[in-house]
C-alpha positions in Angstrom: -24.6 23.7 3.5 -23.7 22.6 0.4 -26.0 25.3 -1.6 -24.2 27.8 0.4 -20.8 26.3 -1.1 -21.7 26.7 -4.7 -22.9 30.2 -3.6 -19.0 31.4 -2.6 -17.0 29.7 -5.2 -16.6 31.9 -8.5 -15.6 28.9 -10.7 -18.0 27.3 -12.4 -16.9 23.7 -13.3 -16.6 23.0 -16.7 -15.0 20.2 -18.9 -14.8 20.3 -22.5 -11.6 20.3 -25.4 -9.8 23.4 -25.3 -7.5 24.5 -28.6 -4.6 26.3 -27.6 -1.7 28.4 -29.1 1.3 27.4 -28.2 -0.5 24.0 -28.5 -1.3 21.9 -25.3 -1.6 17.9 -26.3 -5.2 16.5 -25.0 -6.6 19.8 -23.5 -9.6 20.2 -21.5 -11.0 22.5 -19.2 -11.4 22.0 -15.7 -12.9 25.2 -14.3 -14.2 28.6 -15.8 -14.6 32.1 -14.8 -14.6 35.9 -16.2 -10.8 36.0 -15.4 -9.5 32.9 -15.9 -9.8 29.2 -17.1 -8.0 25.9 -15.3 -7.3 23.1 -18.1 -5.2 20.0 -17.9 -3.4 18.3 -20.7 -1.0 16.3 -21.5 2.0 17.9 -23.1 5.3 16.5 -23.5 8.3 17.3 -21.5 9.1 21.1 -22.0 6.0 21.6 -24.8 3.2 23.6 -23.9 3.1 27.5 -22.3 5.2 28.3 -19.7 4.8 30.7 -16.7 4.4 34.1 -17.7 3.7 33.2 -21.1 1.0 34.4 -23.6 -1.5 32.1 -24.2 -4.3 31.9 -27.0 -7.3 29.6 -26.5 -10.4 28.5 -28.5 -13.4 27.0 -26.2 -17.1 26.1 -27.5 -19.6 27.6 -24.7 -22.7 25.5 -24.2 -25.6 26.2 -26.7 -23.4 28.4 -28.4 -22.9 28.3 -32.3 -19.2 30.0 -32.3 -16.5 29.2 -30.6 -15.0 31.9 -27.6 -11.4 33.2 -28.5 -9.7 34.6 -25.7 -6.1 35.7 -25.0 -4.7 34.5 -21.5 -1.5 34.5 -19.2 -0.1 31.2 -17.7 -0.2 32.3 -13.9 0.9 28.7 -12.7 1.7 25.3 -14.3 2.1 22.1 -12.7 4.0 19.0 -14.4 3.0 15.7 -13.0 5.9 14.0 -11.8 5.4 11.1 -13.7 5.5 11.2 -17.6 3.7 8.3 -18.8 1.0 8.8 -21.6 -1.7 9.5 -19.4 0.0 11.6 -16.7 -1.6 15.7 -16.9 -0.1 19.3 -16.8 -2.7 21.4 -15.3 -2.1 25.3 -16.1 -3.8 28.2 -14.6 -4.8 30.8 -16.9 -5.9 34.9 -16.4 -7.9 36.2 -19.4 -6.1 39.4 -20.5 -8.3 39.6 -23.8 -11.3 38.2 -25.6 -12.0 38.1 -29.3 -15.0 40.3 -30.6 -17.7 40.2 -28.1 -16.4 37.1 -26.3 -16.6 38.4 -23.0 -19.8 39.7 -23.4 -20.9 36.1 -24.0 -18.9 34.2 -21.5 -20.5 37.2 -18.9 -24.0 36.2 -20.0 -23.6 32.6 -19.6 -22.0 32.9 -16.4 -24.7 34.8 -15.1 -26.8 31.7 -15.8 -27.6 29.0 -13.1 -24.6 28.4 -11.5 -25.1 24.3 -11.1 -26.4 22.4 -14.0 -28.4 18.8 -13.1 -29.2 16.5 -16.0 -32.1 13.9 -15.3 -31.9 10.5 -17.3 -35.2 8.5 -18.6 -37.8 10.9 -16.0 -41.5 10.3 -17.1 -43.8 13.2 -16.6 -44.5 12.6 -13.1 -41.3 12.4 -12.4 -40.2 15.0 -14.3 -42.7 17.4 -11.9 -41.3 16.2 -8.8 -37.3 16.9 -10.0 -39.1 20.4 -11.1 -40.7 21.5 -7.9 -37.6 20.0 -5.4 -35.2 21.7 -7.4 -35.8 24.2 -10.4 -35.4 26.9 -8.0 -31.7 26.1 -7.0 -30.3 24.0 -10.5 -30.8 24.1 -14.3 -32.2 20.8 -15.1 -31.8 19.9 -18.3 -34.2 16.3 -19.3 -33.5 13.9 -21.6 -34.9 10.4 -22.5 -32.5 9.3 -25.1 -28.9 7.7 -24.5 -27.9 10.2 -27.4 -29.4 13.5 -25.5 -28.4 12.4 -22.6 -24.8 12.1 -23.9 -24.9 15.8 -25.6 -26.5 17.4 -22.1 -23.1 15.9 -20.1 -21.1 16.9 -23.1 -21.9 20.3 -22.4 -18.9 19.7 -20.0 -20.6 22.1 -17.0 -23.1 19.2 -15.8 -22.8 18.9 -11.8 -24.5 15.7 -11.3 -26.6 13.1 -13.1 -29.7 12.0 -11.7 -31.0 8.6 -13.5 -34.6 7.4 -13.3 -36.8 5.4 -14.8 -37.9 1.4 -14.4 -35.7 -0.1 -16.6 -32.9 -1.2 -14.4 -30.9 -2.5 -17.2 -31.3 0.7 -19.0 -30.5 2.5 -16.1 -27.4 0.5 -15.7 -25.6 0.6 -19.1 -26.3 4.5 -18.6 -23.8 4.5 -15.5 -21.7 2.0 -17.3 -21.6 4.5 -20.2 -21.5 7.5 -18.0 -18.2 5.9 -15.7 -16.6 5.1 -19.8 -16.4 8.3 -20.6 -14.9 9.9 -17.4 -12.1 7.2 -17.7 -11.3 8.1 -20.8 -11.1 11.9 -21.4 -10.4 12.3 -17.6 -7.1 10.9 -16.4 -4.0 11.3 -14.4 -1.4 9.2 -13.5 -3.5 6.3 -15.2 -6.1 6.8 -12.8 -9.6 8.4 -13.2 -10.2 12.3 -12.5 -12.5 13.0 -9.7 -13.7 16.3 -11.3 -17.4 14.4 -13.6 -20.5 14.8 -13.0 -21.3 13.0 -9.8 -24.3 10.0 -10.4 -27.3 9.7 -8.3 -29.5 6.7 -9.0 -33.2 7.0 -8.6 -34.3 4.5 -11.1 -35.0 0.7 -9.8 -32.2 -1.6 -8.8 -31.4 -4.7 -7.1 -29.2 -4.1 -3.7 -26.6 -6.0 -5.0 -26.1 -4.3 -8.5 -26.3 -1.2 -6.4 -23.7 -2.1 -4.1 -20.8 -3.3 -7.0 -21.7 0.2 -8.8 -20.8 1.9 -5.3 -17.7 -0.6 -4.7 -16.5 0.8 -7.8 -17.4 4.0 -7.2 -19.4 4.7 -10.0 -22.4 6.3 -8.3 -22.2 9.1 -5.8 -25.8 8.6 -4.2 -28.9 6.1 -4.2 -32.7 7.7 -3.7 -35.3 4.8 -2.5 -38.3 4.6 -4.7 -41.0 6.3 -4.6 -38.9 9.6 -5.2 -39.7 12.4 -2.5 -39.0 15.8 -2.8 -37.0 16.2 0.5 -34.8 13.2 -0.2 -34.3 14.2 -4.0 -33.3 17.5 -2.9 -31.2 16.7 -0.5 -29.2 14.0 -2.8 -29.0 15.9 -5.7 -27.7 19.0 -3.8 -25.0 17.1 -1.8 -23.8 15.7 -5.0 -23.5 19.0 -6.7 -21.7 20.4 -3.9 -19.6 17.5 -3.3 -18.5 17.8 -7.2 -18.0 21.8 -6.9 -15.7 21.4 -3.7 -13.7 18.4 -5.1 -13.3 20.9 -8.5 -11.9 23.7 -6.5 -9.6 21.8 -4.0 -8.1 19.8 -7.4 -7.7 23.7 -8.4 -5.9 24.9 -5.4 -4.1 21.5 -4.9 -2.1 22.1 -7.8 -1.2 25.9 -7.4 -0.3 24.7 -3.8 1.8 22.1 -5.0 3.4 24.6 -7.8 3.6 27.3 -5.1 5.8 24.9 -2.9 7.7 23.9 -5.9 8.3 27.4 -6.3 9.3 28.1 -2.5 11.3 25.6 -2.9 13.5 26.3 -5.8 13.8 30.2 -4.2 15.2 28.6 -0.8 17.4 26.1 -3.2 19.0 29.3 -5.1 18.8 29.3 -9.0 20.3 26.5 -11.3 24.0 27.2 -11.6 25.4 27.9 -14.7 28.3 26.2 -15.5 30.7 29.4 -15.8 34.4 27.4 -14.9 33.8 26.4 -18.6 34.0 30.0 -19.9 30.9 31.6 -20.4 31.6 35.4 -18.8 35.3 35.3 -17.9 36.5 36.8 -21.0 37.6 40.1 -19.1 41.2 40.2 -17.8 39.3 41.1 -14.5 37.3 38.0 -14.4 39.7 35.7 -14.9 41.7 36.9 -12.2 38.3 36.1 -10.1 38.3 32.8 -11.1 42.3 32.0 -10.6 41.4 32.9 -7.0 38.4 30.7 -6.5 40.8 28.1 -8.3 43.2 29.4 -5.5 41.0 29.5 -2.2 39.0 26.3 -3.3 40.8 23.2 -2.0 41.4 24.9 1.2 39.3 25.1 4.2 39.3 29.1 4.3 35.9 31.1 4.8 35.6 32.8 1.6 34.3 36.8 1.1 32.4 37.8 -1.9 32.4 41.5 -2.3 30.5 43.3 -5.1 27.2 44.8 -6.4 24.3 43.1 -6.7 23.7 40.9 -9.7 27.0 40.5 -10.5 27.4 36.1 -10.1 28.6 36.1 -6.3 26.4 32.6 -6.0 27.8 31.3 -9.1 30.9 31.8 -7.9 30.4 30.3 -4.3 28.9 27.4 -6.1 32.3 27.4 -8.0 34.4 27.4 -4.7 32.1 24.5 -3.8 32.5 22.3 -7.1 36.3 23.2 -7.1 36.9 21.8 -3.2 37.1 18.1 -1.9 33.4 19.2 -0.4 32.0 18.6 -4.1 30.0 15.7 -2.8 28.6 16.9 -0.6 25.4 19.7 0.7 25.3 23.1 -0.5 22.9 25.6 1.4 21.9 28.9 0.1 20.2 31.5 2.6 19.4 35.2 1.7 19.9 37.3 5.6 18.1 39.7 3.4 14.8 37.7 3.3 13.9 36.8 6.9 13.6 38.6 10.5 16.5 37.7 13.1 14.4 35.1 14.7 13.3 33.2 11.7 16.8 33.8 10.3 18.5 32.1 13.4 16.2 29.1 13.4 16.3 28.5 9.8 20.2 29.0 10.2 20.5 27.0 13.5 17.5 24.9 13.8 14.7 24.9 16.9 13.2 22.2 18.9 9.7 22.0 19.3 7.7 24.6 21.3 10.8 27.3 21.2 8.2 29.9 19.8 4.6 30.1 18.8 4.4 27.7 15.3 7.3 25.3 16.7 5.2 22.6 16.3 8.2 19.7 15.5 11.9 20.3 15.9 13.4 21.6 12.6 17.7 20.7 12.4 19.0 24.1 10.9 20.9 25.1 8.3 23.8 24.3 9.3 22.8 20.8 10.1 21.6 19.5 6.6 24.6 21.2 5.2 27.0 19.0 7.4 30.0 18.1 5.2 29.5 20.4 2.9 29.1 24.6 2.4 26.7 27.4 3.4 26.5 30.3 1.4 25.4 33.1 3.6 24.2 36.2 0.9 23.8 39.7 2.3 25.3 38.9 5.2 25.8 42.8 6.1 22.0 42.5 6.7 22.6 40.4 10.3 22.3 41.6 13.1 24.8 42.1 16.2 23.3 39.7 18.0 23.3 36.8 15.3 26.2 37.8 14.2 27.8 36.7 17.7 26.3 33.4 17.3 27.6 33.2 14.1 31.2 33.8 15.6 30.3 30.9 17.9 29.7 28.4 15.2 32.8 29.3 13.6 35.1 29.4 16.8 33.9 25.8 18.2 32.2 24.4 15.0 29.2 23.6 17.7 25.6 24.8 16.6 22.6 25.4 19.6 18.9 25.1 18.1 16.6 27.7 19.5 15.0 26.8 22.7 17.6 23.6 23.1 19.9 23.1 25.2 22.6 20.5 23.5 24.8 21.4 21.0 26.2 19.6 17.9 29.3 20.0 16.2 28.6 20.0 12.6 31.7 20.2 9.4 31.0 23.4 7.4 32.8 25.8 5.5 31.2 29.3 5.2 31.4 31.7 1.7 29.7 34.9 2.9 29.0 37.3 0.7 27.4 41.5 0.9 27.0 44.1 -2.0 28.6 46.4 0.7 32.0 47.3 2.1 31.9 45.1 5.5 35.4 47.2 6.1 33.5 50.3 6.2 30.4 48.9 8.1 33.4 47.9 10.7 34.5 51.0 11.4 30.7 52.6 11.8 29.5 49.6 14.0 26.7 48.0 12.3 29.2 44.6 11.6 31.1 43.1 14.5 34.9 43.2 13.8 35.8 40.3 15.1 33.5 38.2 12.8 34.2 40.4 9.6 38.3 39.0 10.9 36.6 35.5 10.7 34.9 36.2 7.2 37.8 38.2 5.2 40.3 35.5 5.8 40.3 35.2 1.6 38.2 38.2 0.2 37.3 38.0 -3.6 36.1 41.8 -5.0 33.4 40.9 -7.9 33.4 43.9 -10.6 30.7 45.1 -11.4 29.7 44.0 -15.4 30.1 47.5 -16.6 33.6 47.3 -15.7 34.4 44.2 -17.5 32.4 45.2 -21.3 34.5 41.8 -22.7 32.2 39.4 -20.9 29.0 41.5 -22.2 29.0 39.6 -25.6 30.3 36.5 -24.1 27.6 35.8 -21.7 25.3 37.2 -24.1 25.6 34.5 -26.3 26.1 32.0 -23.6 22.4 33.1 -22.4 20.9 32.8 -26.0 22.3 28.8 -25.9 20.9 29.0 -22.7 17.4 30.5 -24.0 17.2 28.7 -26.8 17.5 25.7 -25.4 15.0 25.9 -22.2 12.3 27.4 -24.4 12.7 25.0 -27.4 13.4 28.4 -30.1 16.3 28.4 -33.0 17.5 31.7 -32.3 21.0 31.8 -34.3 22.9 34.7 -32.1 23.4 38.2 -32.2 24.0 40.4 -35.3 27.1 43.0 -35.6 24.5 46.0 -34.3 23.1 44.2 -31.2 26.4 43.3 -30.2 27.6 47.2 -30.4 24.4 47.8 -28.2 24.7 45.9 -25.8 28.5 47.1 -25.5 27.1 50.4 -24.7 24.3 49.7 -22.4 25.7 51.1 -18.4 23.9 47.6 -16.9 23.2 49.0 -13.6 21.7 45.4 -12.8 24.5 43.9 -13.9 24.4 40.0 -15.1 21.1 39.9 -14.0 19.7 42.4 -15.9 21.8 41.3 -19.0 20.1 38.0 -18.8 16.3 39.2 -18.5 17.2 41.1 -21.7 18.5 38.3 -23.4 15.6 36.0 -22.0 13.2 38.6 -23.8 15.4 39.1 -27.0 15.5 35.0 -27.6 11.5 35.3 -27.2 11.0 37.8 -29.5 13.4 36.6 -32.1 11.8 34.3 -35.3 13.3 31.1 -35.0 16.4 30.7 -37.5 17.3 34.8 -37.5 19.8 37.3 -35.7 18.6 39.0 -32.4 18.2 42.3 -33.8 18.4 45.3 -31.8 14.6 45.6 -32.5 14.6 42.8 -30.1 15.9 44.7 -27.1 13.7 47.4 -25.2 14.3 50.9 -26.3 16.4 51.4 -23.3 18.9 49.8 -24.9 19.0 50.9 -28.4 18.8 54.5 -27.0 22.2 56.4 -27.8 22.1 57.8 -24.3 20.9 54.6 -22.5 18.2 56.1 -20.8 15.7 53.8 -18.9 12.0 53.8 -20.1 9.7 54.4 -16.8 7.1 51.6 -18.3 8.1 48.4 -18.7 5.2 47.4 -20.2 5.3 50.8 -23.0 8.9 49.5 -23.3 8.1 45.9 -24.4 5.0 47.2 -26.7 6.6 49.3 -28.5 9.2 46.9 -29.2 6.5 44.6 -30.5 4.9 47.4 -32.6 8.3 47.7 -34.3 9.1 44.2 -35.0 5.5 43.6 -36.7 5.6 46.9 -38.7 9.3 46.1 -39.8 8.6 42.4 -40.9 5.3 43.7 -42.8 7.4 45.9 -44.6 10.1 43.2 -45.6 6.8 40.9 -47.5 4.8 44.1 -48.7 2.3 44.8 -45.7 1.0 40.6 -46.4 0.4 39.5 -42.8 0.3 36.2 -43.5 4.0 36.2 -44.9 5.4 38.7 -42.2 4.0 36.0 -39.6 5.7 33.2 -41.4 9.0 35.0 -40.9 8.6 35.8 -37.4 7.6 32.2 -36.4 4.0 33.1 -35.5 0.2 31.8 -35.6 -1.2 34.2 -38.7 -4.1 34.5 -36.4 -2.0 35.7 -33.5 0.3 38.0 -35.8 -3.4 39.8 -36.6 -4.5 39.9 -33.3 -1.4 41.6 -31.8 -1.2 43.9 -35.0 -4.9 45.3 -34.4 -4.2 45.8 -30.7 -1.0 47.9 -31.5 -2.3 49.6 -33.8 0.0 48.3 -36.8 -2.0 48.6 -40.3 -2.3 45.2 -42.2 -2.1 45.4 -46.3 -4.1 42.6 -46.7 -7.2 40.9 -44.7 -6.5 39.3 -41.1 -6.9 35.8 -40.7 -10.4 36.7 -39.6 -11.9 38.2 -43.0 -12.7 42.0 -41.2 -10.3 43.4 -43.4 -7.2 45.9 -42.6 -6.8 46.1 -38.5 
């Protein structure tokens, strides 16, 4: 059973330092394959790669003299939700590049025995019987010395160690040693990592000593003496794959966990940006908006956000929400977009258990939670006739019916609806019930669209480099004259949306203590005719390729001083430059001369 486990997982565990750019305080590997790495560290708040980010590593392979350099993507991160000094960050990592013939190496090593098994203080005998019970499964690796036996687990891909010998109190400062060192390099939330080598103790003991290193859970399993092959094979091989499936749950644990951090931060709706201070309403037209939502707010009034998509109608229910004497309390966000009808009513209305297959508890609705407060309904032209008469319902009587019950509830709420189409015209062609587009339209607010209102371009341009600057720790000091006249003449067919990924990538780009540049921006937008590059990727690599071969040619083709300037790693600056093709004047960081 358990050989058959190691057989389907394709992570080898494997713990040793890691050096990473950007850096990552106290990082060590957790797991290791051809596409990826798992480490955990111990970063300060907001340091260390984020999602999405480019990632540079440096990892010493077992019995190898040079160091692997790979290039990686952060897939996932998860931040412990305590921050004390011994509390860890784990990050998953896909390999999108390896440095000379790294991946040739890490293949060849992989390809090795998948489980590792070092064997403290054997004699020769002993030594035979670990050999024929298990060299066919495991790479044993011997040694008779507290020093070897030390470098073997350092390797940092040991499974499980087996101790031996007749010298119980040799055997027992080797667990003592063995338990030392897992405290202190593995650790989170001030507790010990369950990801070392697991101990199995085949050397002589007294019961007793036995049973306070098992109280304190520093050995895994005991073999009586004399040593047989069935028994060692069957306690060495439990522990290995005990120690393989603890690796991989700790894995999937903490994408899980960063998953449903993710879910829910969808379901919550993004972090609002606090736009009733100014950022955006610089057009004539958007201030209008806003003196309506200042209008509309203190009154119980559904509310109708009308415009294209992208252009801030959550913001601005989230505004009608601050701005009424319902500021205190719940606001709910659901997409009708996202869900079928069914799972749309019952996450609007609640169910009780058993009401459809996966009703396992009763769940309150929507509606519910949000007692007291607002529910922002978005595409709400996406309903259908049928919840859309239910929806009537709940505003008519203010009475809510889970699915599958049969009490109702009144419940407090005031609805801000909002649809990138014309509900009038969706009317008058049947697909929206009149009489609940009467309810909705009591105050309708149209939201133009941001190519309409070219004042708040700039405006929330800058307010998104602040924004930028601060949530991924850069010094970007704004835009210069010529971005500014780009962006001005950009159509923005995504509207505020699409301003702010460009902006997001512009502040990422930028060297820390300069002007965005429009070398920043994808070609797209520097284009004279605005036309939209089919390859995002082509668009955002050829931006690259520029800014390098422009900040060489500012210091003279000298890498090392164009790096400087753009806030980058020498080492990356070369790396990057001999992927894109960009001639270097002088020698990379690595001494093979001109990329």
């Amino acid at each position: 059973m358990a050989h058959q486990l190691l057989e389907r997982t394709n992570r080898r565990p494997f713990h040793v330092r890691v050096v990473t750019e950007p850096a990552i305080t106290r990082c060590w590997s957790v797991n290791l394959s051809l596409t990826g790495i798992g480490l955990i560290g111990s970063p300060r708040q907001d340091e260390g790669p984020r999602e999405g980010q480019a990632l540079e590593l440096e990892v010493m392979l077992p019995t190898e003299a040079v160091p692997l350099r790979a290039r990686g993507e952060v897939r996932w991160r998860h931040d412990a939700v305590s921050r004390n000094e011994h509390a860890a960050t784990a990050f998953g990592v896909v390999f999108t590049g390896f440095e000379d013939d790294g991946k040739v190496r890490l293949a060849r090593y992989l390809e090795g025995p998948p489980v590792r098994v070092a064997v403290a203080y054997a004699d020769a005998d002993t030594r035979k019987l670990f050999e024929a019970a298990l060299s066919d499964v495991v790479q044993l690796e011997f040694g008779q010395e507290n020093p070897e036996v030390e470098a073997i687990l350092a390797r940092g891909d040991v499974s499980a160690l087996a101790v031996c010998g007749d010298d119980e109190v040799q055997a027992m400062l080797l667990v003592q040693l063995a338990a030392a060192v897992t405290e202190d390099n593995l650790t989170f939330e001030g507790k010990p990592r369950d990801l070392a080598a697991r101990i199995v103790y085949c050397a002589r003991g007294e019961p007793v000593h036995l049973a306070a290193l098992f109280n304190e859970k520093k050995l895994y399993r005991s073999v009586a003496l004399p040593l047989t092959d069935e028994a060692l094979r069957d306690a060495v091989m439990d522990a290995c794959g005990e120690h393989a499936m603890r690796v991989e749950q700790e894995r999937m644990s903490q994408e899980l966990e960063r998953n449903l951090q993710r879910e829910r931060a969808l379901r919550a709706g993004p972090v609002a940006l606090p736009v009733e201070a100014g950022p955006g309403f610089q057009s004539a037209r958007m201030k209008a908006v806003l003196e309506q939502v200042r209008t509309v707010a203190p009154y119980k009034v559904s509310v109708l956000l009308q415009g294209d998509t992208g252009t801030g109608k959550e913001v601005l229910s989230r505004i009608v929400h601050r701005m009424s004497d319902r500021r205190d309390g719940p606001f709910v966000v659901q997409d009708c977009g996202t869900l079928t009808e069914t799972l749309l009513e019952s996450e609007l209305f609640g169910h009780v258990r058993g009401a459809f297959t996966g009703a396992v508890s009763d769940h309150p609705g929507l509606f519910v939670l949000a007692d007291g407060g607002t529910v922002f309904l978005d595409e709400i032209e996406n309903t259908t006739p049928s919840l859309q008469a239910k929806l009537l319902r709940v505003l008519e009587t203010g009475e809510v019916r889970a699915v599958g019950g049969t009490l109702t509830r009144r419940v407090d709420v005031r609805l801000v609806t909002a649809s990138n189409r014309d509900l009038s015209a969706d009317v008058k062609t049947g697909r929206f019930r009149s009489d609940l587009f009467f309810r909705l339209n009591t105050f309708t607010i149209e939201v133009p669209p941001l190519k309409e209102r070219s004042e708040d371009v700039v405006a929330l341009s800058r307010y998104f480099v602040d924004f930028f600057n601060h949530q991924h720790r850069k010094g970007v000091m704004g835009l210069s004259v010529a971005t500014e006249r780009a962006l001005l003449a950009a159509p923005w067919p995504g509207n505020v949306r699409e301003l702010r990924n460009v902006i997001e990538r512009a502040v990422l780009l930028c060297p820390t203590g300069a002007l965005i540049e429009p070398a920043q921006l994808p070609p797209a937008y520097r284009a004279p005719n605005g036309e939209i590059s089919t390859s995002l990727s082509s668009r955002l690599e050829q931006t690259e390729k520029e800014t390098l071969r422009e900040a060489l040619a500012r210091h003279g083709g000298i890498a090392r001083r164009a790096a400087l300037e753009l806030g980058m790693n020498p080492v990356t600056f070369a790396r990057r430059a001999r992927k894109l093709k960009v001639e270097l004047g002088t020698p990379s960081p690595f001494g093979r001369g001109s990329g």
